[in-house]
NUNU-212015 format. One record per atom (N, C-alpha, C): x, y, z; residue in three letters. Coordinates in steps of 0.1 Angstrom, whole numbers, plus 5000, padded with zeros to 4 digits. Layout:
# NUNU-212015
XYZALA;...
# end
This chain:
# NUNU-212015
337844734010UNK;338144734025UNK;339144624028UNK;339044494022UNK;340144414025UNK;340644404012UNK;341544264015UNK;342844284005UNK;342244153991UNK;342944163985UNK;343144063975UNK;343243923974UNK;343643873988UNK;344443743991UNK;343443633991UNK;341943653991UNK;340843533990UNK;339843623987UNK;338843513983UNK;337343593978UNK;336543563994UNK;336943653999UNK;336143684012UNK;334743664012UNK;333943724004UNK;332343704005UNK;331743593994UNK;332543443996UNK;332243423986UNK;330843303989UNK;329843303979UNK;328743273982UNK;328343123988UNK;328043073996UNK;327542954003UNK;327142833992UNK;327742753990UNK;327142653977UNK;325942623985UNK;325442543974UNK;324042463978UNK;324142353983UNK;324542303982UNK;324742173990UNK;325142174006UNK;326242234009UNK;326242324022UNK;324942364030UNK;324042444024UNK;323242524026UNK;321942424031UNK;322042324019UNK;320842194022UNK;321342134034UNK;322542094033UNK;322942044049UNK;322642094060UNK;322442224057UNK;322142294072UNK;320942304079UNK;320442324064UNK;319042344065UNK;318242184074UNK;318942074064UNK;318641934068UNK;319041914089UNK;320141944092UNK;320341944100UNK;319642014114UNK;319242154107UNK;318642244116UNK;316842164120UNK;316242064109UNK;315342044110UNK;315441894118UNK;316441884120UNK;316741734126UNK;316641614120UNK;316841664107UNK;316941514097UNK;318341414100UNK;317841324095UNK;319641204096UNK;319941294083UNK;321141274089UNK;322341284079UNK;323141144081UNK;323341074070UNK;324840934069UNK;325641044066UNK;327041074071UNK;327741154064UNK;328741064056UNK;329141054044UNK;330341014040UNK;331341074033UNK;331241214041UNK;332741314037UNK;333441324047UNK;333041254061UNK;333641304072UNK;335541254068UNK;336041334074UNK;337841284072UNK;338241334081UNK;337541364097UNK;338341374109UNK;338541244114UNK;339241164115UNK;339141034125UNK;339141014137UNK;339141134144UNK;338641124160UNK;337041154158UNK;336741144147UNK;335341154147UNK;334141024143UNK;335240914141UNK;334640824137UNK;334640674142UNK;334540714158UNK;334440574165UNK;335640514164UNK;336740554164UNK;337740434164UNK;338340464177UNK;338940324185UNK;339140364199UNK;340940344200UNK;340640514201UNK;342240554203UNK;342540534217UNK;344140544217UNK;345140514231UNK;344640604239UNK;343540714242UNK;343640864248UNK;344540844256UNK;344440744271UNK;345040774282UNK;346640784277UNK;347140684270UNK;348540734265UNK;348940814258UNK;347940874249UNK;347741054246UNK;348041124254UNK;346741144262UNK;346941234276UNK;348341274284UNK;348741174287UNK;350241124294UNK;351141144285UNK;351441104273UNK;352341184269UNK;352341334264UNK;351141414265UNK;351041504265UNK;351241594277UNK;350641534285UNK;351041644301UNK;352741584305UNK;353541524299UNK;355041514301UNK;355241624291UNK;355041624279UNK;355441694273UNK;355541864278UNK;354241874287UNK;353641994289UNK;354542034303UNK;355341964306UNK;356842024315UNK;358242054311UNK;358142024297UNK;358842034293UNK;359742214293UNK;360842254295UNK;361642384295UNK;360842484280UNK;360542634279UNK;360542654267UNK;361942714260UNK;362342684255UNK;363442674245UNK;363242694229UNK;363042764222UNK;362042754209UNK;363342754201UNK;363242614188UNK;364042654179UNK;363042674167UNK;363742754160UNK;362742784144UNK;362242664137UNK;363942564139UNK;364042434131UNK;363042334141UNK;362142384146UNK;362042264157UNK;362742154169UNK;362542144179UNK;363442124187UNK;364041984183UNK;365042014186UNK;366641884185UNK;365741754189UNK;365441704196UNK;365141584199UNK;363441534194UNK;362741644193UNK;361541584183UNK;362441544169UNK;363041614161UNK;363641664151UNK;364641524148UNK;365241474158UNK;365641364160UNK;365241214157UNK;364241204165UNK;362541114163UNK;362341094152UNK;362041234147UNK;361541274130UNK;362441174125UNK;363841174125UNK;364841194114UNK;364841004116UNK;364340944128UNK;365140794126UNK;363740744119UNK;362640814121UNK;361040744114UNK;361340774100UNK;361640884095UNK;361840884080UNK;363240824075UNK;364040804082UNK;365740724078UNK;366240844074UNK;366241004076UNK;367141074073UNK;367741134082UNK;368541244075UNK;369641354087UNK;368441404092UNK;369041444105UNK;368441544113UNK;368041724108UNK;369441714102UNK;368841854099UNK;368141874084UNK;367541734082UNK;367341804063UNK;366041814067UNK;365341874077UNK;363741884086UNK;363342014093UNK;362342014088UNK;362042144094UNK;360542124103UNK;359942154113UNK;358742134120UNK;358342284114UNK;356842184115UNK;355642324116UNK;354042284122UNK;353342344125UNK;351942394130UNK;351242284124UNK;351542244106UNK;350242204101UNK;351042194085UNK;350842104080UNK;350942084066UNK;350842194059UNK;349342284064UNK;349142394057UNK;350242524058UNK;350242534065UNK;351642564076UNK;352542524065UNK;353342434062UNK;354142404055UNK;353742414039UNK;353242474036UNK;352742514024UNK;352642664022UNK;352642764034UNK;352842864033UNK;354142914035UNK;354642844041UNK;356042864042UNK;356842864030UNK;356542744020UNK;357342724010UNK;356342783998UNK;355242883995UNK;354742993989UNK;356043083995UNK;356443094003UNK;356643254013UNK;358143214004UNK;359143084005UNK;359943083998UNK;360243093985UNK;358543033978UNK;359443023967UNK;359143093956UNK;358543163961UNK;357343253951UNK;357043403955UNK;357243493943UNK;356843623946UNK;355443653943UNK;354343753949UNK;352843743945UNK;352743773929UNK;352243663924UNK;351643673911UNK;352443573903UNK;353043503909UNK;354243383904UNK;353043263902UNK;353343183893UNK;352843053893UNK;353142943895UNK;352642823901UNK;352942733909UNK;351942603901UNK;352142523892UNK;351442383887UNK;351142303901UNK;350142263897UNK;349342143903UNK;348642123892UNK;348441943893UNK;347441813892UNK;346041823898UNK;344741793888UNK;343241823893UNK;343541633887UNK;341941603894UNK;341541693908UNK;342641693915UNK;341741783927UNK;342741813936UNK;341741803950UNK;343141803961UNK;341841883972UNK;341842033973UNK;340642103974UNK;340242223971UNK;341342333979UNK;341642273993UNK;342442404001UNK;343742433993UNK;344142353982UNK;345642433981UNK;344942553974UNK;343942563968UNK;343642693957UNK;343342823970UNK;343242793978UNK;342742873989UNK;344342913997UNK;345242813999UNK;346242814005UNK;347342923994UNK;347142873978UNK;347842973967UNK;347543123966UNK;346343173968UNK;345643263971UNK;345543343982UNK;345843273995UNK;346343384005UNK;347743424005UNK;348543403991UNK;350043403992UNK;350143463982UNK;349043503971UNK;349243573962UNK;349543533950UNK;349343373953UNK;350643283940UNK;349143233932UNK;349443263918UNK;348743153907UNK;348843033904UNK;347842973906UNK;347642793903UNK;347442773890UNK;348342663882UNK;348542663865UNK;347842473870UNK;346742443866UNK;346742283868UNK;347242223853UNK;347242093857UNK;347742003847UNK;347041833848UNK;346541813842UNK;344941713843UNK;345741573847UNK;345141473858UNK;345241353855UNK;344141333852UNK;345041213843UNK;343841143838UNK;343540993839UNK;342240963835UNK;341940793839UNK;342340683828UNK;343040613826UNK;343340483818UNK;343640413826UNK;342440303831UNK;343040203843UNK;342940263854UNK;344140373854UNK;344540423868UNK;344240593867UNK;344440663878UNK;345240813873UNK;346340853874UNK;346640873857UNK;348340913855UNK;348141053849UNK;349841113852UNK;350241233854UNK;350841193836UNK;350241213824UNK;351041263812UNK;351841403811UNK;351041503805UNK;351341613805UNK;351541713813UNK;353141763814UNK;353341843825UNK;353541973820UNK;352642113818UNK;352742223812UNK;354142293812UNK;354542333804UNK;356342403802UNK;355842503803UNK;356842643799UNK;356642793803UNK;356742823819UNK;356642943823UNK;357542973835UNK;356342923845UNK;357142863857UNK;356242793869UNK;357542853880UNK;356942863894UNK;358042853904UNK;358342723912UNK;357342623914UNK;357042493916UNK;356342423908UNK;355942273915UNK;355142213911UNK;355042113920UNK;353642123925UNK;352742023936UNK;352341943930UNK;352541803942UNK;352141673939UNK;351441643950UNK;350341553951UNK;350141503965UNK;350241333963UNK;350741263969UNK;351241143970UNK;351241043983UNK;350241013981UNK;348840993967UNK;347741103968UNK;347441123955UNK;346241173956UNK;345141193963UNK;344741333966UNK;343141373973UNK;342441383964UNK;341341333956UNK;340641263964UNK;340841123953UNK;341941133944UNK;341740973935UNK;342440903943UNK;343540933950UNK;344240793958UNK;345240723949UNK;345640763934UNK;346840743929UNK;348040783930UNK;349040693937UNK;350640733941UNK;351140783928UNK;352140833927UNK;352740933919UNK;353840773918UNK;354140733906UNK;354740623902UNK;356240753902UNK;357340583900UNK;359340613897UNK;358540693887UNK;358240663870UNK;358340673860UNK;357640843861UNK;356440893865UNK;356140933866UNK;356841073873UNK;357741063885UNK;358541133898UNK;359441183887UNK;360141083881UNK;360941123869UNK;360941223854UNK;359641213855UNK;359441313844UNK;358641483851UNK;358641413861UNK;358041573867UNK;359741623876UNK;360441543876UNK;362041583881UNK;362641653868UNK;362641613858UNK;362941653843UNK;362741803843UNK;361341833848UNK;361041973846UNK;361742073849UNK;362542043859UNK;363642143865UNK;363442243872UNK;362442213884UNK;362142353890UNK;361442263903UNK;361642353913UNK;361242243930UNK;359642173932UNK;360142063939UNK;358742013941UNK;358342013949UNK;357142013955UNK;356342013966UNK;355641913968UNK;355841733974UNK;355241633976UNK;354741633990UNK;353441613990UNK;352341633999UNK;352441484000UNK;352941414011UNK;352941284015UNK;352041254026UNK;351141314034UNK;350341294042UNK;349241164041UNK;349441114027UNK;348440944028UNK;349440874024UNK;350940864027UNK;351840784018UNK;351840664029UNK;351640634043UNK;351140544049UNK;350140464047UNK;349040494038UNK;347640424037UNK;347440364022UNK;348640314019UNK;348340204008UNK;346940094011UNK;346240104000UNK;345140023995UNK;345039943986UNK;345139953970UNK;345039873962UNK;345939903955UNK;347239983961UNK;348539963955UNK;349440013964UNK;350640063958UNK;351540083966UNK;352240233961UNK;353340283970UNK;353940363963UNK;355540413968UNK;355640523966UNK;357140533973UNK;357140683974UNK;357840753987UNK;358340903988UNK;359140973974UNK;358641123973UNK;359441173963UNK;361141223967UNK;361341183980UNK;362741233980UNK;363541233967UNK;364541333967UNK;365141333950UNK;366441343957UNK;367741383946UNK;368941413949UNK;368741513939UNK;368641523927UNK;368541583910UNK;368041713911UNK;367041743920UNK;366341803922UNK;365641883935UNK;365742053936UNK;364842073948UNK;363942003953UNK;363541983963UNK;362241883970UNK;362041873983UNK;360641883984UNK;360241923997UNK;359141814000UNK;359141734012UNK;358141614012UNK;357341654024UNK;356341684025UNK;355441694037UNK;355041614041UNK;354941574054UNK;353841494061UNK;353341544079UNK;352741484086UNK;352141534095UNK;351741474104UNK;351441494118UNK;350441394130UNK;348941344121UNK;348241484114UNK;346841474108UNK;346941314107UNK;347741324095UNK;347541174090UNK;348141034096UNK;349541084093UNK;350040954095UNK;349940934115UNK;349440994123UNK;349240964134UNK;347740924137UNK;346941004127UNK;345741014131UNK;345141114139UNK;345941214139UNK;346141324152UNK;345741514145UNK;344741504137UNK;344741604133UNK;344741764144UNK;344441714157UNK;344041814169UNK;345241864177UNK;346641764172UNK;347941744178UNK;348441884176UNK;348341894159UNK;348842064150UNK;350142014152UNK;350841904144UNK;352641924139UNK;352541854124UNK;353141934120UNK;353941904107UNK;354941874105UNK;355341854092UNK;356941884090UNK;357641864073UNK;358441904075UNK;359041964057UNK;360441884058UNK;360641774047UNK;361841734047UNK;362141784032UNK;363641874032UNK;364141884022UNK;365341824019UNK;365141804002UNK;366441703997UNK;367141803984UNK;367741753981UNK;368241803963UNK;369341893964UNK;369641943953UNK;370742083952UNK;370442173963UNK;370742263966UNK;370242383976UNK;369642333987UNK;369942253986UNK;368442204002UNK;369142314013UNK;370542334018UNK;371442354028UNK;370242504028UNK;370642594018UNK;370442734018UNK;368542714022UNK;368042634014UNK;366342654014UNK;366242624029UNK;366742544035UNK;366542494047UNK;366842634058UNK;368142714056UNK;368642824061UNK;367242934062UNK;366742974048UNK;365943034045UNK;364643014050UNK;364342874053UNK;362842824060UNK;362842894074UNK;364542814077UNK;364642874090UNK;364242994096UNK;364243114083UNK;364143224088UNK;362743314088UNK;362443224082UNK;360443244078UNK;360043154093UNK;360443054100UNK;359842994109UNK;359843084119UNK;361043134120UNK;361943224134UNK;360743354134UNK;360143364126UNK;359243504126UNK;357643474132UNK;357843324130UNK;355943294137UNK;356543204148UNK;357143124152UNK;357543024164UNK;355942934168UNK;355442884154UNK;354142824159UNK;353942744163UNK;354642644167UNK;354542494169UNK;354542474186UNK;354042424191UNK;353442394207UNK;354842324207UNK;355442374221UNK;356442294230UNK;356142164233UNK;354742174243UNK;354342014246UNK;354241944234UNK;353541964222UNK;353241864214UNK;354841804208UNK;355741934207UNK;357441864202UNK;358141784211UNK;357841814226UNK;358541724234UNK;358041614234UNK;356641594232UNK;355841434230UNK;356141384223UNK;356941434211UNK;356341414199UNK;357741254197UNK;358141204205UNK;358941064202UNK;358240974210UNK;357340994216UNK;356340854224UNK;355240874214UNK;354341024209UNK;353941014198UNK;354040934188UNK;355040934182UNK;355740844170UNK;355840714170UNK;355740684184UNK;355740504188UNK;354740484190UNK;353540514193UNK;351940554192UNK;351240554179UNK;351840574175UNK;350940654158UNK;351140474153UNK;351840344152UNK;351740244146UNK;350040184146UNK;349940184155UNK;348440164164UNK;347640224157UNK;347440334160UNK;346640394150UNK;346240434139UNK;347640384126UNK;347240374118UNK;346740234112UNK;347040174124UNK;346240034118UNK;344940034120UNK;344640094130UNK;342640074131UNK;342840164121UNK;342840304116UNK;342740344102UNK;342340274088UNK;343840204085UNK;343840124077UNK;342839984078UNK;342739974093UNK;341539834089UNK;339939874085UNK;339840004092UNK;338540084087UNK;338540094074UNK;339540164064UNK;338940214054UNK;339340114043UNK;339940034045UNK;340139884038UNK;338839824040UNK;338139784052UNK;336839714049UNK;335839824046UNK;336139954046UNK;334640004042UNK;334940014027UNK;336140004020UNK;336239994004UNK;335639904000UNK;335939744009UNK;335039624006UNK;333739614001UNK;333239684011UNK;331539724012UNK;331239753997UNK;332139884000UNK;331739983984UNK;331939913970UNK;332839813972UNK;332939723959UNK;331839603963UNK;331839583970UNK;330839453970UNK;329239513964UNK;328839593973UNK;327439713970UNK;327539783953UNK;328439743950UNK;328639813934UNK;329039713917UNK;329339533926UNK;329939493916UNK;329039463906UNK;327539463912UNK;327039403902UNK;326039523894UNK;326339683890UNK;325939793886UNK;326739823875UNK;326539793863UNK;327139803850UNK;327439983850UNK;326640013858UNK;326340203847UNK;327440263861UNK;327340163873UNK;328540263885UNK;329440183882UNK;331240273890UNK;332140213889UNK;332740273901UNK;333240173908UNK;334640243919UNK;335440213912UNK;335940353912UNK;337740373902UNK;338540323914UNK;339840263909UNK;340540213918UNK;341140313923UNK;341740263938UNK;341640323950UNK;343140253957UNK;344140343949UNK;345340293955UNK;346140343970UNK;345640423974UNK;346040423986UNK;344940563988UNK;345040624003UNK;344440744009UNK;343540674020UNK;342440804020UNK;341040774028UNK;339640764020UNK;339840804006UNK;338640813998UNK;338240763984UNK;337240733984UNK;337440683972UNK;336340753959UNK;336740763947UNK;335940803936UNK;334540713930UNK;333640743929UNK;332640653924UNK;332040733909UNK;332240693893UNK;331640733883UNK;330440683883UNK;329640783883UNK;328340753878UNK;327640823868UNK;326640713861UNK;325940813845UNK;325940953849UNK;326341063839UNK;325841223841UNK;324541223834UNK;323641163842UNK;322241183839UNK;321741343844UNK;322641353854UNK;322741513860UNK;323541583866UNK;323741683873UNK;324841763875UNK;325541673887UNK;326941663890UNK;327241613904UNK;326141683914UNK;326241823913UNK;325841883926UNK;324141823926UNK;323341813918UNK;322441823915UNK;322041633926UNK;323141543919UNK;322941423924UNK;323441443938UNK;324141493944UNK;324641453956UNK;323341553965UNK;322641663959UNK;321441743968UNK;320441593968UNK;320441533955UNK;319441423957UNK;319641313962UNK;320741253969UNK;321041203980UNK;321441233992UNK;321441353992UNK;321041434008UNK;319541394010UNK;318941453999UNK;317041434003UNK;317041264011UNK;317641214005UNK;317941054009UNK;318441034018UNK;318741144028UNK;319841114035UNK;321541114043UNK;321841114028UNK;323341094025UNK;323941204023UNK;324741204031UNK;326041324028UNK;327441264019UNK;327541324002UNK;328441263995UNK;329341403988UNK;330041403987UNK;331241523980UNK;331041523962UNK;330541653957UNK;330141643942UNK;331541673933UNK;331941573926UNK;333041593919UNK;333541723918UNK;332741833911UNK;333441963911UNK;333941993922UNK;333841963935UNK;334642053945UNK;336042023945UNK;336241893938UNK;337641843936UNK;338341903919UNK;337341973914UNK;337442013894UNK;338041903887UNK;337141793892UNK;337141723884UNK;336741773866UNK;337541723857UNK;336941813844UNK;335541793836UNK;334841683840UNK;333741623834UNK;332741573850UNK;331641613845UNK;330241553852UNK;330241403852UNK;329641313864UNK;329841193866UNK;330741133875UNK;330841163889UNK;331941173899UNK;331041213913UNK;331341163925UNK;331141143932UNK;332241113944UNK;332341163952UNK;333641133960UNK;332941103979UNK;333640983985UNK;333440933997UNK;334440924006UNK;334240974018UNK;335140944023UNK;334940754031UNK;336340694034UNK;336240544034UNK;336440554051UNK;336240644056UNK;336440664075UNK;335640614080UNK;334040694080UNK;333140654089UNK;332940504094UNK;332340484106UNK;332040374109UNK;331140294101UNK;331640174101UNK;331440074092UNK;329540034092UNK;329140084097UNK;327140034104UNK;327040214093UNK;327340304097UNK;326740404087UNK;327140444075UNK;328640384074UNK;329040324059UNK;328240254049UNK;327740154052UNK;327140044047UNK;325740124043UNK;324940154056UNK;323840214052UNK;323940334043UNK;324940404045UNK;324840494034UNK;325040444019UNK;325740374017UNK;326140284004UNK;325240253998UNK;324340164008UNK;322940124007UNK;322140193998UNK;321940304003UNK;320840434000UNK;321440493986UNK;322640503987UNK;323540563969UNK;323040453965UNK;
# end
């Protein structure tokens, strides 16, 4: 009856299912997967939200495909580029289907790096495209060695990484440039350097497409704007071509594009209570951990979350149901395919009093 494009009926994990169950009975939940940050006590500008939203919301409608000239503008002096090498959209995800819709016919394959965060496999799949992964791995850090050859139509990066938090290094940018086929850099945590640093994949050498968004770098996941900067050979025509995939849905809210340059002077603010949240709740997590030979916080170079190894005395899912019984809401490595048992994943958002106690309790 339906189509091919997702596993529609697909079965409720357990862990899920305990949650609900926990919840429907009125138990505490600590959660530490939350990754909304209007959900986590930090006290945003609203009133100057609000206000720049209802200006926006007088604004003329005028729809461009490319997004309107003067958001587009904004865009172009916060990232230091042209104006037109940009494209607005809805939602990162949004911008991800777009550039399936460009660059790939159904049944084409597309590389990505595990772990991963789980929606691109969901996002490749309503487009009909196959996901080829290609493993980081841990030495110290997580690095990108092996990049699979044979036919790909892209290859996704996220920079930095969901859920390890490793920026995609020069050395690194450069050998996945080598490959010769366009890239897709998912930049949405490239603002939230932690225990390192990193740099945008803009290229010249090469197709490339850099995403980022309000979600993140404003804090604003409820905003819904994106945006696609493209660089390299062809950028002119890909850009023409975006154009004409955008022109067919016109999704992006007027008010939010007309705000969207007092937005942009706003979002500094907010990424700093961000950044001071998930900087001291990493603290926590290292301090609560330094003296446990058998756990380890893998380092945590930039993002919102951090990895914790722990002995595979049992399955992730198995440990993370048994600190639910505890309590604790924690993300079981497989959801990210991680390749080996022993992984745990946290988000570094929540407020710092239910951080701590949950830490506690792990």
């Amino acid at each position: 009856m339906f189509s091919r494009r997702a596993n529609w009926n697909a079965a409720t994990n357990r862990l899920t299912l305990a949650r609900e169950e926990r919840r429907a009975r009125g138990l505490e939940i600590l959660d530490l997967t939350e990754s909304n940050p209007t959900r986590v006590s930090l006290p945003y500008p609203t009133d100057e939200l609000a206000e720049a939203l209802a200006r926006g919301a007088r604004a003329h409608y005028d729809p461009d495909p490319r997004g309107l000239r003067s958001a587009r503008e904004a865009l172009a002096s916060e990232l230091r580029c042209d104006v037109d090498d940009l494209l607005i959209t809805a939602s990162t995800s949004e911008a991800y289907s777009f550039l399936f819709k460009l660059l790939t016919d159904p049944g084409d394959t597309v590389l990505i790096a595990t772990p991963s965060y789980p929606l691109l496999e969901h996002l490749a799949s309503l487009e009909l495209v196959e996901l080829r992964t290609f493993a980081l791995e841990f030495h110290r850090r997580w690095e990108i060695h092996d990049i699979p050859q044979g036919s790909a139509r892209a290859i996704v990066v996220v920079n930095p990484n969901n859920p390890t938090g490793s920026f995609v290094t020069s050395d690194e940018q450069d050998r996945i440039a080598a490959r010769g086929i366009p890239i897709i850099s998912d930049e949405v945590f490239l603002d939230y350097p932690l225990e390192g640093s990193g740099t945008t994949f803009v290229r010249d050498d090469v197709l490339t497409f850099t995403l980022g968004g309000l979600s993140k770098s404003a804090g604003l996941p409820h905003f819904k704007l994106g945006w696609i900067r493209v660089s390299g050979p062809g950028k002119r025509e890909a850009l023409a071509a975006l154009e004409l995939i955008a022109d067919n849905f016109l999704s992006v809210a007027t008010p939010v594009q007309s705000a969207l340059p007092e937005l942009l002077r706003i979002a500094p603010r907010i990424r700093a209570l961000i950044r001071e949240r998930t900087r001291a709740n990493l603290d926590t997590l290292r301090r609560a951990f330094a003296a446990a030979s058998s756990v380890q916080v893998l380092p945590v170079e930039g993002g919102w979350s951090a990895v914790i190894r722990v002995p595979a005395v049992m399955s992730d899912e198995e440990l993370a149901l048994a600190l639910l019984d505890r309590g604790v809401l924690v993300q079981p490595g497989y959801f990210f395919d991680f390749a080996n048992e022993g992984y745990i994943v946290v988000s570094l958002l929540p407020d710092t009093e239910t951080f701590a106690e949950g830490v506690s309790r792990i």
